[in-house]
C-alpha positions as CSV (number, residue, x, y, z in Angstrom):
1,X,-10.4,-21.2,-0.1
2,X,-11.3,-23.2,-2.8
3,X,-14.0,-21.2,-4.4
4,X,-11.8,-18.5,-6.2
5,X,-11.8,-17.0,-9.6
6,X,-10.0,-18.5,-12.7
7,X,-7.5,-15.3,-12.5
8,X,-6.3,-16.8,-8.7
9,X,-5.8,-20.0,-9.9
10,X,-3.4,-18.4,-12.2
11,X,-1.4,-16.8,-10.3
12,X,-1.6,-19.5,-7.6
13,X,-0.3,-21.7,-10.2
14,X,2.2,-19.6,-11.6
15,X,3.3,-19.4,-7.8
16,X,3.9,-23.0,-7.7
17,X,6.1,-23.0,-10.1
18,X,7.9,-20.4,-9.2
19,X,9.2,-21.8,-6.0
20,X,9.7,-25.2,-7.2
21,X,12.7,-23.1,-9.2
22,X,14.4,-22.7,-5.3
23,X,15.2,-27.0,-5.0
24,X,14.8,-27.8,-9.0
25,X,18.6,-28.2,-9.5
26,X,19.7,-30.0,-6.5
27,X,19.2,-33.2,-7.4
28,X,21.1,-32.8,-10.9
29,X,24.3,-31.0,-9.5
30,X,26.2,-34.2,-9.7
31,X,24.9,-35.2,-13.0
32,X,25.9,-31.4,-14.7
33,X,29.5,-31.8,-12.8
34,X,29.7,-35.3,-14.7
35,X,28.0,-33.9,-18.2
36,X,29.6,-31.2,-18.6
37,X,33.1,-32.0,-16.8
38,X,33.0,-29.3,-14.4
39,X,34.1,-29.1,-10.9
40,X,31.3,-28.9,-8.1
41,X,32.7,-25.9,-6.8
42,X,31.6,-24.6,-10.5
43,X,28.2,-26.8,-10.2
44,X,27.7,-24.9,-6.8
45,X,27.8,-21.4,-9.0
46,X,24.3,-22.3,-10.2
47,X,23.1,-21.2,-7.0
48,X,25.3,-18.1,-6.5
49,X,24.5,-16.1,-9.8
50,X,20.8,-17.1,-8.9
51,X,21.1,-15.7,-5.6
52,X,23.7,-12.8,-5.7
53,X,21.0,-11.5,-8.8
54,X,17.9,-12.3,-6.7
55,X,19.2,-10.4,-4.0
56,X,20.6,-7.6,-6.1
57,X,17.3,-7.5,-7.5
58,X,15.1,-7.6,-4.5
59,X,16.4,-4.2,-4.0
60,X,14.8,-3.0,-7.2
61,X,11.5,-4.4,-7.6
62,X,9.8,-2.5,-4.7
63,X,10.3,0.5,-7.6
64,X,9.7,-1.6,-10.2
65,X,6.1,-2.9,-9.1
66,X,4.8,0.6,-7.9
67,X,5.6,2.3,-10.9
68,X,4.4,-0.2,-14.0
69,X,2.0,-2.2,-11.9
70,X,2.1,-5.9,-10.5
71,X,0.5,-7.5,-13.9
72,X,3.4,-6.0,-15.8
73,X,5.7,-6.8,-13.1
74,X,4.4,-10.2,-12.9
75,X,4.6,-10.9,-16.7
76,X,8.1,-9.2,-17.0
77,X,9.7,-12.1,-14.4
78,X,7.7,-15.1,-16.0
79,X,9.2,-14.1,-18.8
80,X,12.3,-14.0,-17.9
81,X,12.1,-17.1,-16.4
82,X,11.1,-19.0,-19.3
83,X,14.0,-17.1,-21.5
84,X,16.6,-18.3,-19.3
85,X,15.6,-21.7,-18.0
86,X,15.2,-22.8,-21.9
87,X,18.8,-21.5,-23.0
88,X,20.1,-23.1,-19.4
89,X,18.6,-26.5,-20.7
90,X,20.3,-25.6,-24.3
91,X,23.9,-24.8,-23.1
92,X,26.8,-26.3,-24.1
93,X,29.0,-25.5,-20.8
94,X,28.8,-25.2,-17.2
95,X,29.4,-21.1,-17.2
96,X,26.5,-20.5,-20.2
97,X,24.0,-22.4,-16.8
98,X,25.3,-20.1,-14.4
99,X,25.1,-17.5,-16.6
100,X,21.3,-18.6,-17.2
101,X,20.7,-18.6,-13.7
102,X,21.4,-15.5,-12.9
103,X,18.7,-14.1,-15.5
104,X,16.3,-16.6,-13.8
105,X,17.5,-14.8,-10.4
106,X,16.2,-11.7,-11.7
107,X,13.2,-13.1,-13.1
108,X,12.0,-14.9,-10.0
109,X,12.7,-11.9,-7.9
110,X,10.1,-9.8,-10.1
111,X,7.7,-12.4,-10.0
112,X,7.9,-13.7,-5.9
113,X,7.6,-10.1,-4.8
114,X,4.2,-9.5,-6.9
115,X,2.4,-12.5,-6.6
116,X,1.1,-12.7,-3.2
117,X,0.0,-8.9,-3.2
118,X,-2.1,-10.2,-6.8
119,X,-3.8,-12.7,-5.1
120,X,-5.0,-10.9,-2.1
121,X,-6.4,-8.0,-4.3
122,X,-8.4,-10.9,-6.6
123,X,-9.4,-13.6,-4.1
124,X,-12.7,-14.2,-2.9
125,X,-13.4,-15.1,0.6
126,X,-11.6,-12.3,2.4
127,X,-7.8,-12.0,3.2
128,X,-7.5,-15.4,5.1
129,X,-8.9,-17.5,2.3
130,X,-6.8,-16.3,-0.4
131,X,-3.7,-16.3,2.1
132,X,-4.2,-19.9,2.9
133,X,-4.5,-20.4,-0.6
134,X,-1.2,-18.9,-1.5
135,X,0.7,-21.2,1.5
136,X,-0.8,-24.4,0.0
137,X,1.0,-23.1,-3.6
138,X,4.1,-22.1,-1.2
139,X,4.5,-25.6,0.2
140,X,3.8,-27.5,-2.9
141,X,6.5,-25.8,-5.0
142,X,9.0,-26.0,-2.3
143,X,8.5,-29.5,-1.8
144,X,8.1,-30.6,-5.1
145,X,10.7,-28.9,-6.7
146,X,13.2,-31.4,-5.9
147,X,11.0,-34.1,-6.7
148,X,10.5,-32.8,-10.2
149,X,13.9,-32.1,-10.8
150,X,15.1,-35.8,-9.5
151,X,12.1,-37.8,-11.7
152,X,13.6,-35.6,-15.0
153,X,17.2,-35.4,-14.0
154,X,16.9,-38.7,-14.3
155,X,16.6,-38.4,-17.7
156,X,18.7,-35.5,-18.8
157,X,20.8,-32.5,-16.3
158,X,19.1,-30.5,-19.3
159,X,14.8,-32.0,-18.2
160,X,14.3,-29.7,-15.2
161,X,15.2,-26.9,-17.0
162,X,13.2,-27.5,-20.2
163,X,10.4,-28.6,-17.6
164,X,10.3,-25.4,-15.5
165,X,10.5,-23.1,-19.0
166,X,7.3,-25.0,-20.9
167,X,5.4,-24.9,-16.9
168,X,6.3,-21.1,-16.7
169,X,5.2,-20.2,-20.9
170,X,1.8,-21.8,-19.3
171,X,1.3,-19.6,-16.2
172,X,2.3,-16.5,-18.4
173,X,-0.3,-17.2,-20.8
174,X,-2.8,-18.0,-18.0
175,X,-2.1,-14.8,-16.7
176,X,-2.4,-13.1,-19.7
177,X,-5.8,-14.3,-20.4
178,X,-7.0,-14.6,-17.1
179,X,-5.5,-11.8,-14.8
180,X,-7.1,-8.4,-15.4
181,X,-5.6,-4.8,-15.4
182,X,-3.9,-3.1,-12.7
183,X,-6.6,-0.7,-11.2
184,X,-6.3,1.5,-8.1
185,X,-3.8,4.3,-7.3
186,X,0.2,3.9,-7.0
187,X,2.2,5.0,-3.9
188,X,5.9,5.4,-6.1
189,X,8.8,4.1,-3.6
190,X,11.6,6.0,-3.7
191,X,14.9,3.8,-5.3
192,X,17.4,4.5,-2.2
193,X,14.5,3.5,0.7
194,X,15.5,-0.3,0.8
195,X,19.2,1.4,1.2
196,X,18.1,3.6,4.0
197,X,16.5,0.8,5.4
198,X,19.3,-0.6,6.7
199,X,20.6,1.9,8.2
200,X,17.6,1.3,11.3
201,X,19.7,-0.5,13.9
202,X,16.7,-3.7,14.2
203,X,16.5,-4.3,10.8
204,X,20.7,-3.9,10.3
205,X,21.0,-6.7,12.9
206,X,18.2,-9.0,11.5
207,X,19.9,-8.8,7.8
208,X,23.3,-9.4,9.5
209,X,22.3,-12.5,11.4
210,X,20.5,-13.9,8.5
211,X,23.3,-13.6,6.6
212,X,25.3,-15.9,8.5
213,X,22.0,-18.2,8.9
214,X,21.6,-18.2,4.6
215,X,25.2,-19.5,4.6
216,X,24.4,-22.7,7.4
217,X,21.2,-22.9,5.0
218,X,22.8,-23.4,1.7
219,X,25.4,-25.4,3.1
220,X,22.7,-27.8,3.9
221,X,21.0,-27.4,0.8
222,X,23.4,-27.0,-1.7
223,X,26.7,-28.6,-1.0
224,X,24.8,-32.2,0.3
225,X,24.7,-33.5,-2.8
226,X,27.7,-34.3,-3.3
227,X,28.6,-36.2,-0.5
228,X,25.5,-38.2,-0.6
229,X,26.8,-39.7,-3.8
230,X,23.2,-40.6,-4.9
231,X,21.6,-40.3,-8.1
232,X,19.1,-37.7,-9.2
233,X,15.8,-39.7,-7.9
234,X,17.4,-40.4,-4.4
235,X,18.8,-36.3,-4.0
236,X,15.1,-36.0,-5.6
237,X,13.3,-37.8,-2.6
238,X,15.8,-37.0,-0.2
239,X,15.1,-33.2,-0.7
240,X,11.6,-33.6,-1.4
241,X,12.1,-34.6,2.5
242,X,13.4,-31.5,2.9
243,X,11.2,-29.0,1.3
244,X,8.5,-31.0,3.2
245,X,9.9,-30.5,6.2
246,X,10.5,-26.7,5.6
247,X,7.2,-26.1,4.9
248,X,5.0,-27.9,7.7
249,X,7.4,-26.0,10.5
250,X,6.9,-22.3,8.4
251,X,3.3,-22.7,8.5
252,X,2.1,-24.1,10.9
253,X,5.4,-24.5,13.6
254,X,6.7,-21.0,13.9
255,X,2.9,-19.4,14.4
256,X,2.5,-21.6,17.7
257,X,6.1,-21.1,18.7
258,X,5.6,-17.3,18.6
259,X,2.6,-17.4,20.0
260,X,3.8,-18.5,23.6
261,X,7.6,-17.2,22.8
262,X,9.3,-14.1,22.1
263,X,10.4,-13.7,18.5
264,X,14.1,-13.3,19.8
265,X,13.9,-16.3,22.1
266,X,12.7,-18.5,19.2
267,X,15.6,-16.9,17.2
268,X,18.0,-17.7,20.2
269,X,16.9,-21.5,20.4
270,X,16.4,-22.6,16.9
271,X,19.8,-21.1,16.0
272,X,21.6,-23.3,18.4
273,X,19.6,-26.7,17.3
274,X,20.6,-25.8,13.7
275,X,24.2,-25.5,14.7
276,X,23.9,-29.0,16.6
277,X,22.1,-30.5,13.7
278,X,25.2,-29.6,11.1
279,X,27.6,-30.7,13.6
280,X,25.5,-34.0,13.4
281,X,26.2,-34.0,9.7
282,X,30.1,-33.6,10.0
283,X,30.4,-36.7,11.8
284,X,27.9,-39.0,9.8
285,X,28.9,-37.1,6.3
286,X,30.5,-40.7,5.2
287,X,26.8,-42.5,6.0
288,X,24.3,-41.2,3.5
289,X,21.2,-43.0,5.8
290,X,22.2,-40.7,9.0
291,X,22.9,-37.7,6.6
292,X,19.6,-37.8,4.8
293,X,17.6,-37.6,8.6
294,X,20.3,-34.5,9.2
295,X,18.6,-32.7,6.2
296,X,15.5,-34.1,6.6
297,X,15.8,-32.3,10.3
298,X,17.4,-29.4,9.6
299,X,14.4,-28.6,7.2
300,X,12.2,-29.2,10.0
301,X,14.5,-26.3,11.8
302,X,15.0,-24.4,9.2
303,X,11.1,-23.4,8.0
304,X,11.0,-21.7,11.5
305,X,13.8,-20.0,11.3
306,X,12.9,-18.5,7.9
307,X,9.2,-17.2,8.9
308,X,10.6,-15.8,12.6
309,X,13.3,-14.0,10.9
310,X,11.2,-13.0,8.3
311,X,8.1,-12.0,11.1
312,X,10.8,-10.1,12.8
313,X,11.9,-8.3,9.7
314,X,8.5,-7.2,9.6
315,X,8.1,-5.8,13.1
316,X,11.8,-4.3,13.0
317,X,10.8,-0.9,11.3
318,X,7.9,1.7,10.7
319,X,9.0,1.9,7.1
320,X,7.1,-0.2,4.5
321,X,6.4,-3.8,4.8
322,X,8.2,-3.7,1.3
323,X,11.3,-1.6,1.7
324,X,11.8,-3.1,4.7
325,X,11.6,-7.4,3.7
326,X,13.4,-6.2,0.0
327,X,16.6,-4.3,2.1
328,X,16.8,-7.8,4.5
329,X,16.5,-10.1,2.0
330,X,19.4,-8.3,0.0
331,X,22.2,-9.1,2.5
332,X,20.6,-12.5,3.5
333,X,20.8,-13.2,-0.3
334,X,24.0,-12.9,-0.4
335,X,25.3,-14.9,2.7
336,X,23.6,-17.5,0.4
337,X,25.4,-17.0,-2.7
338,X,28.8,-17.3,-0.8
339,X,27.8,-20.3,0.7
340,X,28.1,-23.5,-2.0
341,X,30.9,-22.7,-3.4
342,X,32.7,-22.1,-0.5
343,X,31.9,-25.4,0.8
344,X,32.8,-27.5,-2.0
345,X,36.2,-25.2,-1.8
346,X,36.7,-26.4,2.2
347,X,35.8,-30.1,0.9
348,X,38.4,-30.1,-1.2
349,X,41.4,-28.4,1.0
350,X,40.3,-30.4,4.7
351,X,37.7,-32.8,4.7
352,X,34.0,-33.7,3.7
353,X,33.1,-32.8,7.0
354,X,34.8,-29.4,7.4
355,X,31.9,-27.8,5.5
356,X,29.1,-28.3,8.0
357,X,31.6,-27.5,11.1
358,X,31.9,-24.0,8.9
359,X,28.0,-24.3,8.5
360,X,27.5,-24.8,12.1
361,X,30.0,-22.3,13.5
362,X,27.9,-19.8,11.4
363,X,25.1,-20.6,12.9
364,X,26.2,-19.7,15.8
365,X,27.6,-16.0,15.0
366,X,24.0,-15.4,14.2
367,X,23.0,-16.6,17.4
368,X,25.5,-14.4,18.7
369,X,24.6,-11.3,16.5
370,X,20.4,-11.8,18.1
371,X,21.7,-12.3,21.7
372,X,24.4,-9.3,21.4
373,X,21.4,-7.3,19.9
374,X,18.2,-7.8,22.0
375,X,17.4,-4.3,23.2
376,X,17.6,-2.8,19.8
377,X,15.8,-5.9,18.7
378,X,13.2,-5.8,21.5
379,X,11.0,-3.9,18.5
380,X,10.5,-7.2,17.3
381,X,9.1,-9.0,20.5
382,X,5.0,-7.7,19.7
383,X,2.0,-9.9,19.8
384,X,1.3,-12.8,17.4
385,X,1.0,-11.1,13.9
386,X,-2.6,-10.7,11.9
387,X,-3.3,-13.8,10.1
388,X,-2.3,-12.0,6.3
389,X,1.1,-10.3,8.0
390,X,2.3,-13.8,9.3
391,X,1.5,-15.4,5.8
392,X,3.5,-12.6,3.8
393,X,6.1,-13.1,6.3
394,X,5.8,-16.9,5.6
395,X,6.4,-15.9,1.6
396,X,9.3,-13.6,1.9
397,X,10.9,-16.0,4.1
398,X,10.8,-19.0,1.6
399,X,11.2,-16.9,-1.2
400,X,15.0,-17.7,-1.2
């Protein structure tokens, strides 16, 4: 895995960085609410224009990639990353950062939906070691992301994002230099395929469940912050938990599980323990110890859920492997860009805790949407997935 060219250490790189992006302003929610006197129901916007774009976007870049090629496509969302995390870190108001995040949206979406395919085309080693390698960059960013963006929020609200933009102008120089031109034919997809996509009963229930799942996940992630009441190192650690947690259960976790399991029986039980893990939360959301082991838990819970969903997603359809993941991730997208900002809105009309009840009760409409579902989701149920499916499933699943 280790023995791979100077062009797969770029991208791998550039991958890092790319996911630490998903956690990177957790930690400093509070401390841009207090800067810049905004409400956190404002704060929580930071993830909605990210998400509502990337998922907006998701739909797009299918087209994009197949007609310009995935060094341009690449470069394009680097790019855009680094443009719109430095004029986040240089605004003056909390609408110019949600703005901001939205073009970062876009520009991650580009970039998370190229990457992997770059690195299996360059790697040495075969398929397996270059997918391996592209995990290991997968659970690094998720987990340190938080962890970055607690050490420099600690500083400044503005660090993380100045930090993210001078780490992304390195990978797109890296990739410049180091990644070499698109060669081999193009297959063009067609722009409405992700739309007709959904429109295959499997794949329409898997995008409606995990729409209700995204909201019980960003409920977790998003709106915790504030009623932990801790600074940026503490959110820092206590999601670095998280991310940690997220990705030892997508990699290695969900492969055994589906191994012995059917897809929609994993689906069926992990649901539930999420639901009983935010119903946890509610009634310890006053004691920040018990609430950082229900995140640290629910991360645990939540990295299967991600790649099963994401491994069903994959199974649910004969069309592309593309078309199919960039339609599902669209609607799951935007169950998470509802999400924060309705929480911090129930927080402030009933109670801290009413947020995770909503969270949980969520949860369990998904379960309902899988269980109501299973013969037209019986497509799912195949044997364990080849080694380089599984993985891509693993990416699409955490790229959130």
């Amino acid at each position: 895995m280790f023995h791979q060219s100077k062009q797969v250490w770029a991208v791998a790189f550039a991958s890092v960085v790319a996911f630490m992006g998903i956690g990177l302003v957790d930690p400093i929610l509070p401390a841009i609410a207090t800067a810049l006197k905004a409400s956190p129901t404002q704060t929580e916007l930071l993830f909605t224009s990210y998400l509502l774009v990337t998922g907006l976007a998701m739909l797009v870049t299918s087209w994009v990639s197949s007609r310009i090629g995935a060094k341009k496509t690449l470069l394009i969302g680097l790019a855009l990353i680094v443009l719109f995390a430095l004029a986040a870190a240089l605004s003056p108001d909390v609408l110019s950062v949600i703005s901001f995040r939205a073009g970062w949206g876009l520009g991650n979406a580009l970039f998370i939906s190229t990457a992997l395919a770059t690195i299996v085309g360059a790697a040495s080693g075969g398929t397996s070691s270059a997918i391996i390698l592209y995990e290991a960059a997968l659970g690094l960013g998720i987990a340190i992301g938080p962890l970055l963006g607690g050490l420099l929020g600690s500083v400044s609200w503005r660090a993380p994002f100045f930090g993210t933009s001078a780490l992304m102008a390195i990978a797109f120089v890296a990739i410049v230099v180091l990644l070499g031109k698109d060669t081999g034919p193009r297959t063009p997809v067609a722009f409405s395929a992700p739309f007709r996509a959904l429109a295959k009963p499997a794949l329409g229930l898997l995008a409606a469940a995990a729409f209700f799942y995204n909201i019980s996940f960003f409920v977790l992630l998003a709106y915790t912050p504030f009623p932990l009441g801790m600074n940026a190192i503490g959110l820092g650690l206590t999601f670095f938990g998280w991310g940690l947690g997220v990705a030892i259960t997508s990699v290695f976790v969900a492969p055994l599980l589906t191994a012995r399991l059917k897809r929609t029986t994993v689906l069926a039980i992990t649901l539930p323990a999420l639901a009983l893990d935010l119903v946890a939360a509610a009634f310890v959301v006053n004691t920040p110890a018990d609430l950082i082991v229900c995140v640290v838990v629910g991360g645990l819970v939540l990295g299967v859920l991600n790649t099963v969903f994401t491994e069903s997603v994959m199974e649910a359809t004969d069309l592309p492997r593309t078309v199919a993941s960039s339609a599902y991730s669209s609607v799951r997208f935007l169950g998470g860009a509802i999400a924060p900002p309705l929480a911090t809105l129930l927080a402030d009309t009933f109670t801290a805790a009413t947020p995770y009840f909503f969270a949980a009760a969520a949860a369990l409409v998904a379960t309902g949407v899988i269980l109501l579902g299973r013969r037209a989701l019986a497509v799912v149920n195949t044997g364990a997935e080849e080694r380089g499916v599984e993985a891509q499933a693993i990416t699409l699943g955490e790229a959130v």
